[in-house]
C-alpha positions in Angstrom: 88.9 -88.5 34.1 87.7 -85.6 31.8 86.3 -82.6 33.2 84.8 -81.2 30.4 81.3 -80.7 30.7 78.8 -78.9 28.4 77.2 -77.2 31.6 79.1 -76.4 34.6 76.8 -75.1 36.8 76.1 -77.8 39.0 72.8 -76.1 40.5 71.6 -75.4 37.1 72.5 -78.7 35.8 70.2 -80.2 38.7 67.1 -77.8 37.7 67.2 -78.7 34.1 67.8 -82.2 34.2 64.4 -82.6 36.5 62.5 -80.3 34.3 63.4 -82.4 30.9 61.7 -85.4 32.7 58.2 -83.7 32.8 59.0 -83.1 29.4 59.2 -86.4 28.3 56.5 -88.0 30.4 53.3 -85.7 30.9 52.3 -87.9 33.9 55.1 -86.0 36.1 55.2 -82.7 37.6 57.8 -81.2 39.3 58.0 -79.1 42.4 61.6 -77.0 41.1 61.6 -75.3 44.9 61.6 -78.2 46.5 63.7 -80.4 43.4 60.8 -83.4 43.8 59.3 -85.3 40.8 55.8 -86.4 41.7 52.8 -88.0 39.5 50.0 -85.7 38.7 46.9 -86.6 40.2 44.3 -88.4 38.1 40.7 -88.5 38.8 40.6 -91.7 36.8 43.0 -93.5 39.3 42.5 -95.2 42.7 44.3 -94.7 46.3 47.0 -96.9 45.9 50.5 -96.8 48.2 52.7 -94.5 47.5 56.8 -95.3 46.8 58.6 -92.3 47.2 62.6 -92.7 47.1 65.6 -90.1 45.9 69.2 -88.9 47.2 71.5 -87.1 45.2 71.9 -86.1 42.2 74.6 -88.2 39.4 72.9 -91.2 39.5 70.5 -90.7 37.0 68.0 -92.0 35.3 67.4 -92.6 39.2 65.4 -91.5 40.8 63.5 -88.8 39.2 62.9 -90.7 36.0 61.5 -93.5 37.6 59.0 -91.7 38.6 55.4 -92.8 37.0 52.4 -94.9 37.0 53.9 -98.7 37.8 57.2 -97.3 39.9 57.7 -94.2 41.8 55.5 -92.0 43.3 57.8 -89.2 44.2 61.7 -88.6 43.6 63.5 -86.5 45.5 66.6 -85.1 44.5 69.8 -83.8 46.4 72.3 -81.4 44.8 75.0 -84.0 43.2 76.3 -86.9 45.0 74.7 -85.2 48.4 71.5 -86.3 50.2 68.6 -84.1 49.9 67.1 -82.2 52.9 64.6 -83.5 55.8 62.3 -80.5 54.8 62.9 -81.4 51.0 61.6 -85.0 51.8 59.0 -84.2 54.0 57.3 -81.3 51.6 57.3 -84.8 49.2 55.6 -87.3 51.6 52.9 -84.5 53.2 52.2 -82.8 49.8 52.9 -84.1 46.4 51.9 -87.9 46.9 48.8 -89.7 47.7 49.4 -90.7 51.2 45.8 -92.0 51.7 46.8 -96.0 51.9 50.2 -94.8 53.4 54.2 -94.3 51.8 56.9 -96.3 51.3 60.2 -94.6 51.5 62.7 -97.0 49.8 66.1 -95.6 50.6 69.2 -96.8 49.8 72.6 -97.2 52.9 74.0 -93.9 53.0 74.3 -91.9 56.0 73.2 -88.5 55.2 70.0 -90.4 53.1 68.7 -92.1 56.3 68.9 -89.6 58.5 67.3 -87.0 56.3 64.9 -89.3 55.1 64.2 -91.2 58.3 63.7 -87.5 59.7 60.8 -86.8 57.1 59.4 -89.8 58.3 59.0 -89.2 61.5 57.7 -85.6 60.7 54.8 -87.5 58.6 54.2 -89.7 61.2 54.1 -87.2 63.4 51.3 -85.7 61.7 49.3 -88.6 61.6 50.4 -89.8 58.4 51.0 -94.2 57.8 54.7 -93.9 56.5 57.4 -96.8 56.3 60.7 -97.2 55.3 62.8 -99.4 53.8 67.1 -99.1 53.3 68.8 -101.4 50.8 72.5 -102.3 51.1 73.8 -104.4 48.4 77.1 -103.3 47.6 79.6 -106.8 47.8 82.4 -104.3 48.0 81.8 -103.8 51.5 82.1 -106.5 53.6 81.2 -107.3 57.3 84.5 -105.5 59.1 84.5 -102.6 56.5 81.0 -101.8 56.6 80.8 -102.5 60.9 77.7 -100.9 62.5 76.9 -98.7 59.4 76.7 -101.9 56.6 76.7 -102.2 53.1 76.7 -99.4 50.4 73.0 -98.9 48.7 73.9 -99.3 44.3 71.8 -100.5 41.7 70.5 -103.5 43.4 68.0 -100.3 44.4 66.1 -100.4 41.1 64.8 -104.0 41.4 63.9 -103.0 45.3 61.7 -99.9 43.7 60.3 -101.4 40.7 59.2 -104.5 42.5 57.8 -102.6 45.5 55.9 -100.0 42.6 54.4 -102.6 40.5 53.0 -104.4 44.0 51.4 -100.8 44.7 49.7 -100.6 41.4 47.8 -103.8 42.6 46.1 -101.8 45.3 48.1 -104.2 47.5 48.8 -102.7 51.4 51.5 -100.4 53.2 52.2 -103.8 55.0 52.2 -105.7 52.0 54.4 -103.5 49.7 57.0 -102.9 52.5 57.3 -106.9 53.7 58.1 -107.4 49.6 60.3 -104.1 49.6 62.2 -105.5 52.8 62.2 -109.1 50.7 63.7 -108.1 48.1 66.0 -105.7 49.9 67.2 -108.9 51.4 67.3 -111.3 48.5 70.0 -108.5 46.2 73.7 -108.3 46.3 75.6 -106.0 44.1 78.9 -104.9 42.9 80.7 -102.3 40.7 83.8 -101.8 38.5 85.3 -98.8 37.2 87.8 -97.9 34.8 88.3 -94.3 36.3 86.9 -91.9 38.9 84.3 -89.3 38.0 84.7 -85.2 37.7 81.9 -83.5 39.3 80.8 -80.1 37.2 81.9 -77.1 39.0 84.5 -78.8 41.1 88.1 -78.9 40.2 90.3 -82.3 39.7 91.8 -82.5 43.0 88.3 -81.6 44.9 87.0 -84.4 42.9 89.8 -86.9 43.2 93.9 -87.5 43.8 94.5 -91.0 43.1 92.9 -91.4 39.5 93.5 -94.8 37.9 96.5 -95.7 36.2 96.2 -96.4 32.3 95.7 -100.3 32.8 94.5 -100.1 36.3 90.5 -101.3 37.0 89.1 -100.9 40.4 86.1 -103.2 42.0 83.9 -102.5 44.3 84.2 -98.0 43.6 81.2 -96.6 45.1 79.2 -94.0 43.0 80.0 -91.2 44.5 83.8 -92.1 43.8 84.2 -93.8 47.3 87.6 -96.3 47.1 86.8 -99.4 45.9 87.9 -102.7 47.6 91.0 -103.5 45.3 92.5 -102.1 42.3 93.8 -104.9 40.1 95.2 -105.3 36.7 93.0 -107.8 34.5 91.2 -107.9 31.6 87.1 -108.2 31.6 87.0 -112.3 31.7 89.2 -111.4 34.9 87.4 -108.6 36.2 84.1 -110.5 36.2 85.5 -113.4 37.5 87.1 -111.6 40.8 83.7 -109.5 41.2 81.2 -112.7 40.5 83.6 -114.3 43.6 83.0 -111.1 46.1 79.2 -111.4 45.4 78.5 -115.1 45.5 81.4 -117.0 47.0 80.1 -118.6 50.0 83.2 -119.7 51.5 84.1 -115.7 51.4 82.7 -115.1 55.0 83.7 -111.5 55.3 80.8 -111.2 52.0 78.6 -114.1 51.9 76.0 -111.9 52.3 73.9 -113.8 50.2 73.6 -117.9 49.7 73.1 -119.2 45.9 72.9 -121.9 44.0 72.0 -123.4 41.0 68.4 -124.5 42.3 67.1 -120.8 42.6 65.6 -118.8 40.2 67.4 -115.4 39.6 67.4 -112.4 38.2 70.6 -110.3 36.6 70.7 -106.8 36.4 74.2 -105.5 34.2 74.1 -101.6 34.7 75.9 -99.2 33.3 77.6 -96.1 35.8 77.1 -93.8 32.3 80.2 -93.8 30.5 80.1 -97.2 28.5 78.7 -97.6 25.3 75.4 -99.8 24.4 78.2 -102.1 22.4 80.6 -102.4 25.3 78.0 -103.2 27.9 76.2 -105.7 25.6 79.3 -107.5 25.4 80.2 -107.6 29.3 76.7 -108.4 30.1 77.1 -111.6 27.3 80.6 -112.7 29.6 78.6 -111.9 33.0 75.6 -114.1 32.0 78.4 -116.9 30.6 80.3 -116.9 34.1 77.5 -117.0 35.8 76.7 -120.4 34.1 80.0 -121.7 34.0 81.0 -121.2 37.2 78.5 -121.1 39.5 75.4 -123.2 38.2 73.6 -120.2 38.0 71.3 -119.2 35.1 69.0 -116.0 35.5 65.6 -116.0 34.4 65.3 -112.5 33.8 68.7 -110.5 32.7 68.0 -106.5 32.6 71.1 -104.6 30.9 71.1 -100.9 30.6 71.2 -97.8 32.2 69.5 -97.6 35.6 72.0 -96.3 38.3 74.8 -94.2 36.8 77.4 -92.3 39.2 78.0 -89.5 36.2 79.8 -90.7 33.2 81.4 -93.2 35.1 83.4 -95.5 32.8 82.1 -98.5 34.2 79.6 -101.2 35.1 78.1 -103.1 38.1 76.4 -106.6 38.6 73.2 -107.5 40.8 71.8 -110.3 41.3 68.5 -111.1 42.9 67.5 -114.4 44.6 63.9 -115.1 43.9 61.5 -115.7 47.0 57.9 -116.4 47.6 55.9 -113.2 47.8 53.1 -115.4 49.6 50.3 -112.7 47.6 49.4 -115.2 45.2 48.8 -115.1 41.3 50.0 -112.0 39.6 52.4 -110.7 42.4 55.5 -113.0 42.5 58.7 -111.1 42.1 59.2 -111.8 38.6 55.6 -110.3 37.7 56.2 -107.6 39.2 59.6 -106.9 37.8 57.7 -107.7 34.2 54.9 -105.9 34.8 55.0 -102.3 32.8 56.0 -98.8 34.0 55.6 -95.6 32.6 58.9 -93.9 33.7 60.9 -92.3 31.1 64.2 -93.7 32.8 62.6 -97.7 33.2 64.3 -99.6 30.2 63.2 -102.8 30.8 60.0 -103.9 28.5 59.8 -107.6 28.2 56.5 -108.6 29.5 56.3 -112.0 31.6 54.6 -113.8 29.1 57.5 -113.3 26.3 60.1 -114.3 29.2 58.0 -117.6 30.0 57.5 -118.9 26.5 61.0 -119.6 26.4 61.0 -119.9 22.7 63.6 -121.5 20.7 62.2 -121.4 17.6 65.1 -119.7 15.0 65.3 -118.8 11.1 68.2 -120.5 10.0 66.9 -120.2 6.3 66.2 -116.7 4.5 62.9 -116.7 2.8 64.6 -116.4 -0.4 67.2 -119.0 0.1 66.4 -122.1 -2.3 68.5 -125.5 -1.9 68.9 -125.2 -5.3 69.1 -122.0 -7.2 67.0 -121.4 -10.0 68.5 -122.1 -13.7 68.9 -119.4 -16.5 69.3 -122.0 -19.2 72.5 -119.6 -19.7 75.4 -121.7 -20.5 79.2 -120.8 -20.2 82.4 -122.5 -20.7 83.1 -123.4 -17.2 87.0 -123.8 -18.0 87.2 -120.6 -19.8 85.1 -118.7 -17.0 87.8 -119.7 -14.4 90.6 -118.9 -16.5 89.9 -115.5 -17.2 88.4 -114.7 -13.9 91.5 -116.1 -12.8 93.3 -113.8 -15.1 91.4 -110.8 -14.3 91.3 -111.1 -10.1 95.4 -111.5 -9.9 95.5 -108.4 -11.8 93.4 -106.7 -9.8 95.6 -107.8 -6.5 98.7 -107.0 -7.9 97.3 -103.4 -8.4 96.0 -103.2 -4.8 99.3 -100.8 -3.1 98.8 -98.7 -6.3 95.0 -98.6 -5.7 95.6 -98.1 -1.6 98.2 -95.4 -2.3 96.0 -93.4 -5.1 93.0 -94.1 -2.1 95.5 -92.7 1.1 95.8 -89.6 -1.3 91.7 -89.1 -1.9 90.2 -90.9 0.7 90.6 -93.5 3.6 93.2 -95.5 2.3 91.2 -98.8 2.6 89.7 -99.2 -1.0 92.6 -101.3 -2.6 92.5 -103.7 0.4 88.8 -104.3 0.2 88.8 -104.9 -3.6 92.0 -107.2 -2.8 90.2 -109.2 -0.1 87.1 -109.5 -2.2 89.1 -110.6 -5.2 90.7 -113.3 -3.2 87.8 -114.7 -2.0 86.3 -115.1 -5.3 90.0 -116.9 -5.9 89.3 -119.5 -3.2 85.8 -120.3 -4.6 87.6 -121.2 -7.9 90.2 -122.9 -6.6 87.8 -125.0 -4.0 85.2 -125.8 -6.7 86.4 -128.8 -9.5 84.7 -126.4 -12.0 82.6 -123.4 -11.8 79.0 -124.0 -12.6 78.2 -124.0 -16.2 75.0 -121.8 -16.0 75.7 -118.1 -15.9 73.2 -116.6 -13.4 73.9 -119.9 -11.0 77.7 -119.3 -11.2 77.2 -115.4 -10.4 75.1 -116.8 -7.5 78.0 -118.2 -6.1 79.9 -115.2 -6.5 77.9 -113.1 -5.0 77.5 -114.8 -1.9 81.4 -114.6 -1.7 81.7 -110.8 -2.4 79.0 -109.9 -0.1 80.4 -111.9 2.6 84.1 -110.6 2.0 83.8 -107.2 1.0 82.7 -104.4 3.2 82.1 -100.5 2.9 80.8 -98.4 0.1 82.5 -100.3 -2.6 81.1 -103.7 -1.6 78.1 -102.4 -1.3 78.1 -101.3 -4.4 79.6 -104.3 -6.3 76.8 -106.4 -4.3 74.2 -104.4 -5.4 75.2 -104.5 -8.8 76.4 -108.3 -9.3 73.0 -109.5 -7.7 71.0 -107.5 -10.0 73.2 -108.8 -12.8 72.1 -111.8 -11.6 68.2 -111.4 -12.6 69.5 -109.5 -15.6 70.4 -112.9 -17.1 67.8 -114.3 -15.3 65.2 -112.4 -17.2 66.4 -113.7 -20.4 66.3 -117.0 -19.8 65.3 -120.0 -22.0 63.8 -123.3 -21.7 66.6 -124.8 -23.7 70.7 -124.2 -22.8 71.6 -121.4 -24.7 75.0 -120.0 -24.7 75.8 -116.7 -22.6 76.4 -114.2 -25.6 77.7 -110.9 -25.1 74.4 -109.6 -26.3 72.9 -111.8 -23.7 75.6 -109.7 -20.8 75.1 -106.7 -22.1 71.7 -106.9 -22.0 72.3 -107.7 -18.1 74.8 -105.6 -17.8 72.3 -103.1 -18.7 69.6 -103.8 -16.0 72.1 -104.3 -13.1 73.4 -100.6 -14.4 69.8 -99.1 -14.1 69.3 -101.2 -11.0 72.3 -99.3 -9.2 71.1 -95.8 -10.3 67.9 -96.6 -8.0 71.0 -96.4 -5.0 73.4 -93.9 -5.8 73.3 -90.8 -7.9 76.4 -91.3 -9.1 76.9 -90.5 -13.2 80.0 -90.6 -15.0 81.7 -87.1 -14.6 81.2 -87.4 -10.6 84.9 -89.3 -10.1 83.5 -92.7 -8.8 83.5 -96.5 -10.0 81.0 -95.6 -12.6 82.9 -93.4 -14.4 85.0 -97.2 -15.5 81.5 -98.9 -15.3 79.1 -96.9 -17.6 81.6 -97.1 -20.7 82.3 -100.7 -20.5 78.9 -101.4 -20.6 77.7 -99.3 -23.4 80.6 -100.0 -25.2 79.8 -104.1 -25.2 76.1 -103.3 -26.3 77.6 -101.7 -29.5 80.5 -103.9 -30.1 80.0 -107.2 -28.5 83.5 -107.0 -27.8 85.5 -107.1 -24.0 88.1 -106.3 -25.0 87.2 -102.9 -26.8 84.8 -102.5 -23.1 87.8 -102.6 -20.9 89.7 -100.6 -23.1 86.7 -98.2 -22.5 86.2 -98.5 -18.7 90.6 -97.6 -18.6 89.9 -95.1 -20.6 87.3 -93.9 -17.8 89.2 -94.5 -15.1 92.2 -92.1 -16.2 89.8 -89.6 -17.2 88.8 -89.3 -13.5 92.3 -87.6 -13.3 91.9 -84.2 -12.4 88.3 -84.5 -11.8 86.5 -83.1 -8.7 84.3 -85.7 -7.1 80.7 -84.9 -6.3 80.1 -87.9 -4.9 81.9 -90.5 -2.3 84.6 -90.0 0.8 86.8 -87.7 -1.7 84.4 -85.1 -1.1 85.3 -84.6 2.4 88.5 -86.4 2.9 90.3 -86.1 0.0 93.5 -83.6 0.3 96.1 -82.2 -1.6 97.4 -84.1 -5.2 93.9 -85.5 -5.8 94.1 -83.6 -9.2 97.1 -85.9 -10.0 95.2 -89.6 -9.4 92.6 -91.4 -10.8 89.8 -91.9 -8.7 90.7 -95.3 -6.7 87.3 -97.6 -7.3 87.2 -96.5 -11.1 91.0 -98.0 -11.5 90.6 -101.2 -9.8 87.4 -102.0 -11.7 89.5 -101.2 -14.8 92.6 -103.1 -13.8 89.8 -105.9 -13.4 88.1 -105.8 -16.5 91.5 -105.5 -18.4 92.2 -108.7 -17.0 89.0 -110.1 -17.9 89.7 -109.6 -21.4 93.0 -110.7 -21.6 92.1 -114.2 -19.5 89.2 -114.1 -22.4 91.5 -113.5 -25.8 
């Protein structure tokens, strides 16, 4: 676990974090004494049930920035991973919500969250206030003889519990109403977690925060999110991992956790949520294997799949699955479960914005076809000697791959090193199209067509950017020029689109000969074929180029920054290989 953090004052961190919210949704307020997130009253809305719900603090964007028209009422929020106080919760119920159609307190299976919430509630009712609650335990990880009298763990089966039971309170629906659908759902959601490694509280040292970190290769399922021990460790990778966790939430032969019968015939929902220390890219991938298991081996395809960020314990480097059985509300059109989970919220923290009628269309409609793309590319009337063309390109892209260590060692000294290998693997690829087609095609912009597609395909990075860029606008440059009858591909013709590609790449980069790049080989081959129609006298003058770049300080390109000692002895890499190219060229040409 790290325990760096950029603040380290855990009470401060608490403060701040609940004062950013109201900053990024001006429908909140927040009460710092008493650490509660509450709407703002609005003369333009009516009485409607209020959801209140919190505990401590790590978990966020729960609870606080849930808070908003559609979800939450009120948030209370503990000091981290510890309940908040009765008298913290009750100041929330009696004074910062509308409790004129009654509050829901939606808490999740802790011990210190019940009692102190379920002490605020009997404090409002006390003073003659119509207040419910509702505790969800979802957590899989437990089962029936770990979790005895005291059950299952609340995680982020939570959210679907709070948005559900918000959205039904927008309606103007009842207390009775909104809790019997809180309590449904509560019912209907089973849950379960992974982590990689335990979490470091700020302000607390390692061993206050945990002695029995993960090994390197370890992962443990079922960790709570307050760093409670999971139900095993094991040593798997993610196909494994989601495999053994799938089987502790919906294994019905698994009597210690059947918890929660389903099959194939019921409509789901899947919620993949990140504990706050994996990427966007990781958890898209692990939500892509949950939702393929889920298929696979159980029957079971989810209507609705939410991935994110809901329920985080910290930076926890790790994830958790919920799933949610579908039931019958019984409240008619416009308050099912999945309406309700669709309908929208304005919380800062609520990620989910696919409205019902996107998710029902079910589209499968797909553009397989850019609008561009023609099944047959249009002519130049261009000709070239398809025989001679694949000799000297053959000529020219050998030469260019037998240079590639000296262009990756002159790249290691000046840059990242991976120049010579993408102009390698570029110029092999254009190898393979020769080799795969009986001939190239005999008109010039049609043939560079071709090539094009293969280069931007194979070659990635700034430099095959940059020879993209340039060999599609190449492209129109003999395009332009076209005739209605064959006409051979002179040099004046390539100069002349040569020309145009070369004031087509300026519109992307700055770079000018004297700034150590590509185009310091580039420029004079082109203006030298203008004036003397020859290649060979070009290439001569794009090598001559490329060496100049010896001893010359780049203004443009990776050297700028990365470039260390001896650069002042190379050639810049990208001008090289484009000269070792055209050198071939014109030998495969003479």
């Amino acid at each position: 676990m790290s325990a760096k953090h950029f603040i380290n004052d855990p009470t401060n961190l608490v403060l701040t974090a609940l004062r950013s919210i109201t900053l990024t949704n001006p429908a909140v307020a927040l009460d710092a004494e008493n650490k509660v997130i509450y709407l703002r009253p609005s003369s333009n809305s009516e009485h409607q049930v209020s959801i209140i719900s919190g505990g401590g603090s790590g978990h966020e964007p729960s609870f606080a920035a849930f808070v908003g028209p559609g979800l939450l009422s009120g948030a209370v929020a503990g000091t981290i991973f510890a309940s908040p106080s009765a008298e913290q919760i009750r100041r929330c119920i009696l004074e910062k919500v509308d409790a004129q159609k009654g509050v829901l307190v939606v808490v999740m299976n802790y011990t210190g969250d019940i009692l102190n919430f379920g002490m605020a509630v009997e404090k409002a009712k006390a003073s003659g206030l119509d207040v419910e609650m509702v505790v969800v335990g979802d957590d899989a990880g437990v089962g029936r003889k770990q979790g005895g009298k005291v059950g299952r763990r609340g995680i982020a089966g939570t959210v679907l519990v709070q948005k559900i039971s918000g959205a039904l309170a927008a309606t103007g629906a009842s207390l009775k109403e909104v809790r019997g659908v809180a309590q449904l759902t509560a019912s209907n959601v089973v849950s379960i977690g992974a982590s990689l490694s335990h979490v470091h509280v700020p302000g607390r040292s390692i061993t206050e925060t945990d002695d029995e970190e993960l090994n390197q290769d370890e992962v443990e399922i079922g960790m709570g999110i307050h760093n409670e021990p999971g139900s095993e460790k094991m040593k798997d990778d993610l196909p494994g991992m989601v495999k053994k966790m799938l089987a502790y939430m919906l294994d019905p032969e698994d009597k210690d956790r059947a918890f929660l019968q389903i099959n194939k015939s019921h409509e789901t929902v899947l919620l993949v949520n990140n504990l706050g220390g994996v990427s966007p890219l990781e958890l898209s991938g692990i939500t892509c294997e949950v939702v393929e298991q889920l298929e696979k081996d159980w029957g079971v395809k989810p209507v609705r799949v939410l991935s994110g960020t809901f329920m985080t314990s910290l930076n926890g480097l790790g994830f958790s699955i919920s799933v949610l059985k579908i039931m019958d509300t019984g409240l008619g059109s416009g308050k099912s479960m999945l309406e309700l989970l669709d309908a929208p919220a304005e919380a800062s923290g609520w990620a989910a914005a696919v409205p019902t009628k996107t998710w029902q269309n079910k589209s499968t409609t797909t553009r397989e076809k850019a609008r561009g793309d023609n099944d047959a590319a249009k002519a130049s009337n261009l000709t070239m000697d398809p025989a001679l063309v694949k000799s000297a390109l053959t000529t020219a892209l050998n030469r260019l791959i037998a240079a590639e260590p000296t262009i990756t060692n002159y790249d290691t000294i000046v840059g990242d090193g991976d120049c010579g290998i993408g102009l390698a693997r570029g110029a092999q690829a254009v190898l393979t199209l020769l080799d795969h087609a009986s001939k190239p095609a005999a008109d010039a912009a049609i043939f560079l067509d071709q090539v094009v597609g293969v280069v931007e395909n194979s070659m990635d990075g700034t430099s095959g950017a940059l020879y993209a860029i340039f060999l599609n606008a190449l492209a129109r440059g003999l395009r332009s020029q076209s005739s209605e009858q064959p006409t051979p591909a002179t040099a004046a013709v390539w100069a002349g689109a040569l020309d145009m590609a070369l004031s087509s790449l300026g519109q992307y980069t700055p770079a000018k000969p004297g700034d150590r790049t590509l185009v310091d080989a580039l420029y004079p081959f082109v203006g030298d074929l203008a004036k003397t129609g020859s290649v060979r006298s070009a290439a001569e003058a794009a090598d001559a180029g490329a060496r100049g770049t010896k001893g010359m300080k780049a203004s443009l390109g990776r050297t700028v920054y990365v470039g260390g000692e001896g650069w002042q002895g190379v050639p810049d890499p990208g001008a090289h290989g484009l000269a070792e190219f055209l050198m071939g060229l014109s030998e495969g040409l003479d």
